[in-house]
C-alpha positions in Angstrom: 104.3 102.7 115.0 104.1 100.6 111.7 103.2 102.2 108.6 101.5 100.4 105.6 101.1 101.1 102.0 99.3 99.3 99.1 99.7 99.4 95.5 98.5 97.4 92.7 94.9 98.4 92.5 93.1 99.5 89.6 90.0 98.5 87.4 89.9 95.1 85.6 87.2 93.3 83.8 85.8 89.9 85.1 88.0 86.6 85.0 91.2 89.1 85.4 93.5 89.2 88.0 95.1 92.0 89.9 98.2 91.7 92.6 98.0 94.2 95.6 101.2 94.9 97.4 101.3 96.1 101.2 104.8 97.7 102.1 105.2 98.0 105.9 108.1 100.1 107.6 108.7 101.4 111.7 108.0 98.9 114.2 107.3 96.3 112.2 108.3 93.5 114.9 105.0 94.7 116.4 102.7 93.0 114.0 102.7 89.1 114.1 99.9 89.1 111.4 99.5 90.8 108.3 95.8 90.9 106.5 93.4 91.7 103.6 90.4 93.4 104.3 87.9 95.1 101.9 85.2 97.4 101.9 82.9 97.9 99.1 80.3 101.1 99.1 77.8 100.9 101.4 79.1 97.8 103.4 80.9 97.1 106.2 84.4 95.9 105.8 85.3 92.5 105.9 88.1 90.0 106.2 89.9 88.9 103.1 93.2 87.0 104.2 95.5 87.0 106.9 99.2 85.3 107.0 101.9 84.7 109.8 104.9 86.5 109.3 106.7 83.8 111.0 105.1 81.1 110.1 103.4 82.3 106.8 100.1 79.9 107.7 96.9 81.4 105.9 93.4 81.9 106.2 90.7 83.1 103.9 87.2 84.5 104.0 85.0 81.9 102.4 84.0 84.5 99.5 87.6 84.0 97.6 88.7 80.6 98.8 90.6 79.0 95.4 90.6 82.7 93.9 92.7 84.5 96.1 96.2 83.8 97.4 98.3 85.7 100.5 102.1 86.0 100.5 104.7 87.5 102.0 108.3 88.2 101.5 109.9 89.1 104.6 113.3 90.3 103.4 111.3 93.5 102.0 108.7 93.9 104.5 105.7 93.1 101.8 102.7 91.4 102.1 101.1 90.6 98.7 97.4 89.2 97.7 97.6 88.0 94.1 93.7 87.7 93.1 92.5 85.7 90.0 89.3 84.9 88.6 87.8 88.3 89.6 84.5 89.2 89.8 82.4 92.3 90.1 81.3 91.6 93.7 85.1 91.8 94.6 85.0 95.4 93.8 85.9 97.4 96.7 88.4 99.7 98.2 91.5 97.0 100.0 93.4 97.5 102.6 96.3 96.2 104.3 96.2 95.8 108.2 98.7 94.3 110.9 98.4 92.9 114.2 99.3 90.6 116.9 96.9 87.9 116.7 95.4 85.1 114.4 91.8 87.1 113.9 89.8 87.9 111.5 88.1 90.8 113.4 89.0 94.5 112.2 88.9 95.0 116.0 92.2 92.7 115.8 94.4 94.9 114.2 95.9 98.4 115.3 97.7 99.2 111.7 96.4 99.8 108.6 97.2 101.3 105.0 95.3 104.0 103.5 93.8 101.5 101.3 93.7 100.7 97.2 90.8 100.3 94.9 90.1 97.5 93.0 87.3 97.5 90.4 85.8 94.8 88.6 83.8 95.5 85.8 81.0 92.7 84.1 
């Protein structure tokens, strides 16, 4: 079993920039892929970012293409998303995920952190 943990949210105003960090430990060889997602109130939750943890190629949801940016480091297990140029629609409770394939389907992933919330103010 893999256990996840963000950090890093918090309330920022518009045009500010926030880093969220995902700490994984346990069976960690199990995910292949680590991802973003977020949910905002009312709304379903969506894909944000994903990266291989071998490879370390990307993908991003449309909605923060050129804002958003997915990293790992591998020696500590973490997976970060530094975001920039925030706006209020980016408000939303985060969460990290991991699984074993390139997707950006919630379906996709079997691990996920208890989630971290970012607020955007206008």
């Amino acid at each position: 079993q893999v256990q996840l943990v963000e950090s890093g949210g918090g309330l920022v105003q518009a045009g500010g920039s926030l880093r969220l960090s995902c700490a994984a430990s346990g069976r960690t060889g199990s995910n292949q892929v680590m991802a973003w997602f977020r949910q905002a109130a009312g709304k379903e939750r969506e894909f944000v970012a994903r990266i291989s943890w071998i490879w370390g190629s990307t993908n991003y949801a449309d909605s923060v293409k050129g804002r958003f940016t997915i990293s790992k480091d591998n020696a500590k297990n973490t997976v970060y998303l530094q975001m920039n140029s925030l706006k209020p629609e980016d408000t939303a409770v985060y969460y990290c995920a991991g699984g074993g394939a390139h997707s950006s389907l919630r379906a996709d992933f079997d691990s996920w952190g208890q989630g971290t919330q970012v607020t955007v103010s206008s």
